[in-house]
C-alpha positions as CSV (number, residue, x, y, z in Angstrom):
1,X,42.3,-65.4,-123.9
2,X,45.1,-63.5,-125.5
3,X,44.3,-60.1,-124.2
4,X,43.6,-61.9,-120.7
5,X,47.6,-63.1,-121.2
6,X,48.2,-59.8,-122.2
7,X,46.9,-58.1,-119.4
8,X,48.2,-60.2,-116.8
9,X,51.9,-60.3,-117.9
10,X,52.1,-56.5,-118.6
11,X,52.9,-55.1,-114.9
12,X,56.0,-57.2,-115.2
13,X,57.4,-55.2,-118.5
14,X,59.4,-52.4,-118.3
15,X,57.8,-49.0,-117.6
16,X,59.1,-47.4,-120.8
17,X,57.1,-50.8,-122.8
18,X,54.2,-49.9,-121.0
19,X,54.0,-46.2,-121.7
20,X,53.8,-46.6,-125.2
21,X,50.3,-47.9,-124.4
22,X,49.7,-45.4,-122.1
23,X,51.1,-42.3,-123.2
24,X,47.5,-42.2,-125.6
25,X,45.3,-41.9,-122.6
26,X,47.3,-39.7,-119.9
27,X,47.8,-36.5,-120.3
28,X,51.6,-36.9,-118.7
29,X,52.9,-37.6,-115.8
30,X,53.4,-33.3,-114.3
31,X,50.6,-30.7,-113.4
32,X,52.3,-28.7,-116.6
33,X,51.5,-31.7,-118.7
34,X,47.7,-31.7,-117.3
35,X,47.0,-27.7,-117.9
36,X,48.9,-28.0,-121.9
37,X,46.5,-30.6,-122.5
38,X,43.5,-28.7,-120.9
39,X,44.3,-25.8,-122.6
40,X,44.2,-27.8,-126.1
41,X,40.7,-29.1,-125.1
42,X,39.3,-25.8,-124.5
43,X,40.8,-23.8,-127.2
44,X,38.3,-26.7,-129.2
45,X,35.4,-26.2,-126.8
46,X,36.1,-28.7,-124.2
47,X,35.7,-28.8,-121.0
48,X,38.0,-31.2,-118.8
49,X,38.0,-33.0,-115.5
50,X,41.4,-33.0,-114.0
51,X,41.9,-36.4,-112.2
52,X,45.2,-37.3,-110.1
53,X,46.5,-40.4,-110.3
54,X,46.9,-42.7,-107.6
55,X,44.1,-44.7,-106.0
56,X,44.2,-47.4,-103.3
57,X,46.7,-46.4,-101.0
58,X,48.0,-47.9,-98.5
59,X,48.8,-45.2,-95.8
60,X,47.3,-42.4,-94.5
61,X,50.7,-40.0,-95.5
62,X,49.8,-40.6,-99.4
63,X,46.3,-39.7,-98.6
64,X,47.1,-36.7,-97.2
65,X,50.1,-35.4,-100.0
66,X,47.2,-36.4,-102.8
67,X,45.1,-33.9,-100.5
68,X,47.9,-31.5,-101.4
69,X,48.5,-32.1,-104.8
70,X,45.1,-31.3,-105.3
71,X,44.4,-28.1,-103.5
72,X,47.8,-27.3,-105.6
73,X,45.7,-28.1,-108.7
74,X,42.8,-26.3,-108.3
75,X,44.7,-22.8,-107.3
76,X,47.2,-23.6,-110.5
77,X,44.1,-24.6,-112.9
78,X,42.5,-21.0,-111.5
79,X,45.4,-19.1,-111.7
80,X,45.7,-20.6,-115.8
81,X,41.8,-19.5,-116.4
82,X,41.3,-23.5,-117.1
83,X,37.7,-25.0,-117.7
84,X,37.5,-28.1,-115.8
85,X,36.5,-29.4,-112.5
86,X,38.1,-32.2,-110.6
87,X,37.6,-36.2,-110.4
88,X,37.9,-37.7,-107.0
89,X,38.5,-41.1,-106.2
90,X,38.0,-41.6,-102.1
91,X,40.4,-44.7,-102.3
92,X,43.1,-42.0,-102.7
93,X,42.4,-40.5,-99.4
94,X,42.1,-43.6,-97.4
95,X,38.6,-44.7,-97.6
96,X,40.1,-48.2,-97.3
97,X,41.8,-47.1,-94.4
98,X,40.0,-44.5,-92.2
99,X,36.8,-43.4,-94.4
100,X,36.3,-40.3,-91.6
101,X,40.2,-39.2,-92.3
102,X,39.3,-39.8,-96.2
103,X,36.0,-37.6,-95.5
104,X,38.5,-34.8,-93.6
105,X,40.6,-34.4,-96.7
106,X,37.9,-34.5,-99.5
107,X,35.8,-31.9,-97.8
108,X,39.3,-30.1,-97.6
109,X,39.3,-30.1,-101.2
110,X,35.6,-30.0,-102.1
111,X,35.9,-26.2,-99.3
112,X,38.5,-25.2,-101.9
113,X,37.0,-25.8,-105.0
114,X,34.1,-24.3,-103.8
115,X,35.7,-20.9,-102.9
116,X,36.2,-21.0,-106.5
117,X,32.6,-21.6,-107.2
118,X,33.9,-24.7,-108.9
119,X,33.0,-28.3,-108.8
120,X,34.3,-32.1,-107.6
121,X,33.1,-35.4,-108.8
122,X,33.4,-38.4,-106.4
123,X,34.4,-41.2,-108.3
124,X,33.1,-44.6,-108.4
125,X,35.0,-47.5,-107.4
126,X,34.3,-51.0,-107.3
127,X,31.7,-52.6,-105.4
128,X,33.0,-53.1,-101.8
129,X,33.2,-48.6,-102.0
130,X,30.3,-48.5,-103.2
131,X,28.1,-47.7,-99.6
132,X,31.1,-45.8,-98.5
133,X,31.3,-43.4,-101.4
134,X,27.2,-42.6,-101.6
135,X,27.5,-42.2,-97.6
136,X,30.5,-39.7,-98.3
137,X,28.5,-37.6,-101.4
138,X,25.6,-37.5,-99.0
139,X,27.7,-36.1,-96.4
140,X,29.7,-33.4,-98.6
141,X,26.4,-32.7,-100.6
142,X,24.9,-31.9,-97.4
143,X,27.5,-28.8,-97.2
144,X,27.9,-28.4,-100.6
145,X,25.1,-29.0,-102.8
146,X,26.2,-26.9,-105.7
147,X,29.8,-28.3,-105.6
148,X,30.2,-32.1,-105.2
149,X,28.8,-34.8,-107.5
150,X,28.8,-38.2,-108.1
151,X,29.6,-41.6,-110.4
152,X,27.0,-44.2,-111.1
153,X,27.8,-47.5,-112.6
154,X,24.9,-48.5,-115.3
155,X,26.4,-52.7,-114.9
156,X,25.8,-52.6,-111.2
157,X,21.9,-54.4,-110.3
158,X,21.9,-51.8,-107.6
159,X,21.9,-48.6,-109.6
160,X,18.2,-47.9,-110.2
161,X,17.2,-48.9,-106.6
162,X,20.5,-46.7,-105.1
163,X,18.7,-43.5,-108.0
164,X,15.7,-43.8,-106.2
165,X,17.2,-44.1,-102.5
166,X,19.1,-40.3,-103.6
167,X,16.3,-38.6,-104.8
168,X,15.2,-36.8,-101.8
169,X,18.8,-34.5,-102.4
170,X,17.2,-33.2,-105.7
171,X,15.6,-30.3,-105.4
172,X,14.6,-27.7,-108.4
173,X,16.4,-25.1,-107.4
174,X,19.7,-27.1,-107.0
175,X,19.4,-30.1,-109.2
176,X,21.7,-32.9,-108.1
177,X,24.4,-34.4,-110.4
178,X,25.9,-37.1,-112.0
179,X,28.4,-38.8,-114.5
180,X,26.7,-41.9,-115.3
181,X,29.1,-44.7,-117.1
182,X,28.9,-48.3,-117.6
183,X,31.1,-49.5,-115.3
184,X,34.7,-50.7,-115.4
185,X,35.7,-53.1,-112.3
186,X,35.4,-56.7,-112.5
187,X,32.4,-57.9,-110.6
188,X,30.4,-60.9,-109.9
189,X,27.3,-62.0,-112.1
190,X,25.3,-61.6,-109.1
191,X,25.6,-57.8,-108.5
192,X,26.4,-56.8,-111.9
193,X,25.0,-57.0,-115.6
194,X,27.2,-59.1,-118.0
195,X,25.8,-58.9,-121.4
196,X,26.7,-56.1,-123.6
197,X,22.9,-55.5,-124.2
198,X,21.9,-55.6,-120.9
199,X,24.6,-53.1,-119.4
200,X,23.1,-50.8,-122.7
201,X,19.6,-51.0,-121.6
202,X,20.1,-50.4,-118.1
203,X,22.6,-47.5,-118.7
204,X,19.5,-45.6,-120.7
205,X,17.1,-46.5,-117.9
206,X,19.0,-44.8,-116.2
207,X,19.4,-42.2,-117.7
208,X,15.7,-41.2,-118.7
209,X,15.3,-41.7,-114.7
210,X,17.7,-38.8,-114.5
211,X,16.0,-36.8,-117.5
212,X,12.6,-37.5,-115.9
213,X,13.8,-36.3,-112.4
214,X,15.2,-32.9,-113.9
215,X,19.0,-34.0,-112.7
216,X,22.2,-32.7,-113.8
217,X,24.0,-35.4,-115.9
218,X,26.8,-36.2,-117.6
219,X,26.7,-38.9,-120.1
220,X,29.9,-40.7,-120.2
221,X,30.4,-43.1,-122.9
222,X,32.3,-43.8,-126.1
223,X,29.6,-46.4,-127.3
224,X,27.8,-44.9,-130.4
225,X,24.7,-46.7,-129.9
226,X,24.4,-45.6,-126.7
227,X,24.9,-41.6,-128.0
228,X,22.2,-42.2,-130.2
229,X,19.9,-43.3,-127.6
230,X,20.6,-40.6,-125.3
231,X,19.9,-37.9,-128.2
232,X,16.5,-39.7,-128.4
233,X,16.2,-39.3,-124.9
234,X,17.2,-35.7,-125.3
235,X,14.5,-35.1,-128.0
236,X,12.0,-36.9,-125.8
237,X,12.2,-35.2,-122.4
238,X,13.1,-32.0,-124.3
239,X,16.3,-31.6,-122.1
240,X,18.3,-27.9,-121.4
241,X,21.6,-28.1,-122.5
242,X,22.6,-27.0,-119.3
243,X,21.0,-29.9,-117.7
244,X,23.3,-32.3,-119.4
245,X,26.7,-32.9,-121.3
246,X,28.7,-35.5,-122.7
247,X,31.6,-37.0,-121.3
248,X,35.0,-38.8,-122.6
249,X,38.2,-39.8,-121.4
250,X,41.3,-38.5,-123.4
251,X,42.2,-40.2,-126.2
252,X,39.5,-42.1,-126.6
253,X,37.3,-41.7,-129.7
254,X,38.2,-38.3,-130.9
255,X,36.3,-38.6,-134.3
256,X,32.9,-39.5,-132.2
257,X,34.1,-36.7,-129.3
258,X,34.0,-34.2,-132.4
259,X,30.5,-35.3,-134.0
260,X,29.3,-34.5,-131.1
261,X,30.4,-31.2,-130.2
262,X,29.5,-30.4,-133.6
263,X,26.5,-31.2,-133.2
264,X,26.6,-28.6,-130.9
265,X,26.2,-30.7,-127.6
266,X,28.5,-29.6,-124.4
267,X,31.4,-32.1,-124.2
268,X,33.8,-32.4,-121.0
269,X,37.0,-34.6,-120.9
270,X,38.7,-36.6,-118.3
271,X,42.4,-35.9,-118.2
272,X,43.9,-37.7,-115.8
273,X,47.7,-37.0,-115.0
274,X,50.5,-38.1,-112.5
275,X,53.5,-39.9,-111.4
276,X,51.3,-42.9,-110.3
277,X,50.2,-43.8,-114.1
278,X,52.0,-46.9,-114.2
279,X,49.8,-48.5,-111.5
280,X,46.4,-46.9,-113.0
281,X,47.3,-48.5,-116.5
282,X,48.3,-51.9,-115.5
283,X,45.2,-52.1,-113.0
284,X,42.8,-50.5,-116.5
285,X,44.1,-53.5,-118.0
286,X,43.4,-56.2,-116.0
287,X,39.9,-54.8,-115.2
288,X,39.5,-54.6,-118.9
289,X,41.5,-56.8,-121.1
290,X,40.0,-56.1,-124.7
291,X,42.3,-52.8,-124.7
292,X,45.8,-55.2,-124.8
293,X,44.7,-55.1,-128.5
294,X,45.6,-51.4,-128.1
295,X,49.3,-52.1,-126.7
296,X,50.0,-54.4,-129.7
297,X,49.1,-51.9,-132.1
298,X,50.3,-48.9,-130.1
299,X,54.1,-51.2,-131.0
300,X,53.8,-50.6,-134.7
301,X,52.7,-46.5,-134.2
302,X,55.9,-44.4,-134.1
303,X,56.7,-41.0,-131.9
């Protein structure tokens, strides 16, 4: 109850209050602030997945200056010899508001990164995008197989049936892929898995569905049990390490994030930047209250 308090009574603090919460888990709020932390990453053997924050919009001009502010990233990130790709969340093109203008503008992007040879992850939003964003990754996988992936939500009831309904996109000679997570938007018990447990064991059967079905995944969790399971899976299915790596989001578990990569598995970070990171931190917190713990202690940690 107290982080729920927490949580709801934070987007009314002062922005300066809130940033010392989330100055541990954005990169900063420029592009420069974005590449310096990249750069740190893959001097350590990192590679990163620039994000740009600002999701559900509410016109059409935002949509198209995020278009922008992307193609500028991926041209910057190339001209700084970064390794990282590029998260994509369709609400912050206008899915919400015209999903064939928010197709127009992430093919834009997905053209661009792909003259690069590089690479775009659709993100996964909560459930109401859910149809819209598998329609869209069918539609840009369609033109660009090799560049555009996509998120799937373990907590979601749908996930293993919505697997399945994809697989006639993988092929062997371009294997599909995916960052599969648990699942962070607040949904009802009805299309979504509560229990800790539950979310665990569908999150692993879906991933030794991916394993089995020779597609490209990236495991994204900070949940040791969880690593454990997928190194059995690993071991089990005998899995390339090209065919998989583990993913993290920045800040988060850095002792774990470096067993790991010593342990010589790839390892990819999300970094997400921008001037919008007072709206992504206060909405993170609502649609996850257990980290207000980590704004109370964030008030006792100095610099």
């Amino acid at each position: 109850m107290f982080n729920k308090f927490i949580a709801s009574i934070l987007p009314y603090f002062p922005k300066k209050f809130v940033w010392i919460f989330s100055r541990a888990y954005i990169s900063g709020v420029t592009m420069a602030d974005a590449i310096r932390v990249s750069k740190e990453l893959n001097a350590q053997g990192i590679r990163v997945t620039l994000d740009v924050l600002g999701e559900f919009i509410k016109s059409l001009d935002e949509a198209e200056a995020n278009k922008q502010e992307y193609l500028e990233l991926i041209e910057e990130t190339q001209k700084q010899g970064i390794n990282g790709n590029y998260s994509l969340k369709p609400t912050s093109f206008g899915l919400l508001i015209d999903k064939e203008v928010c197709y127009r503008l992430m093919r834009e992007i997905v053209a661009k990164a792909a003259s690069y040879n590089n690479f775009c992850r659709i993100d996964m939003e909560d459930s109401p995008c859910t149809d819209l964003e598998i329609e869209l990754y069918r539609r840009l996988h369609a033109e660009f197989p090799r560049n555009v992936g996509l998120v799937i939500q373990a907590y979601l009831r749908r996930t293993y049936r919505d697997l399945e309904n994809m697989l006639d996109m993988n092929t062997p000679e371009i294997p599909m892929s995916y960052r599969l997570c648990k699942g962070i938007y607040v949904e009802p018990a009805e299309i979504a898995y509560k229990k800790y447990e539950e979310i665990n064991q569908h999150f692993l059967e879906d991933l030794e569905f991916m394993f089995r079905n020779k597609i490209h995944v990236g495991i994204a969790t900070h949940d040791k049990p969880l690593i454990d399971g997928a190194y059995r899976l690993i071991e089990k299915y005998n899995v390339p390490r090209h065919m998989y790596e583990f993913q993290m989001l920045y800040g988060v578990t850095p002792k774990l994030r470096q067993s790991i990569v010593d342990a010589g598995h790839g390892m990819r970070v999300y970094v997400p930047f921008g001037e919008k990171w007072f709206g992504y931190s206060t909405r993170r917190l609502k649609e996850n209250p257990k980290m207000a713990s980590h704004i109370i202690r964030a008030l006792f940690v100095k610099g």
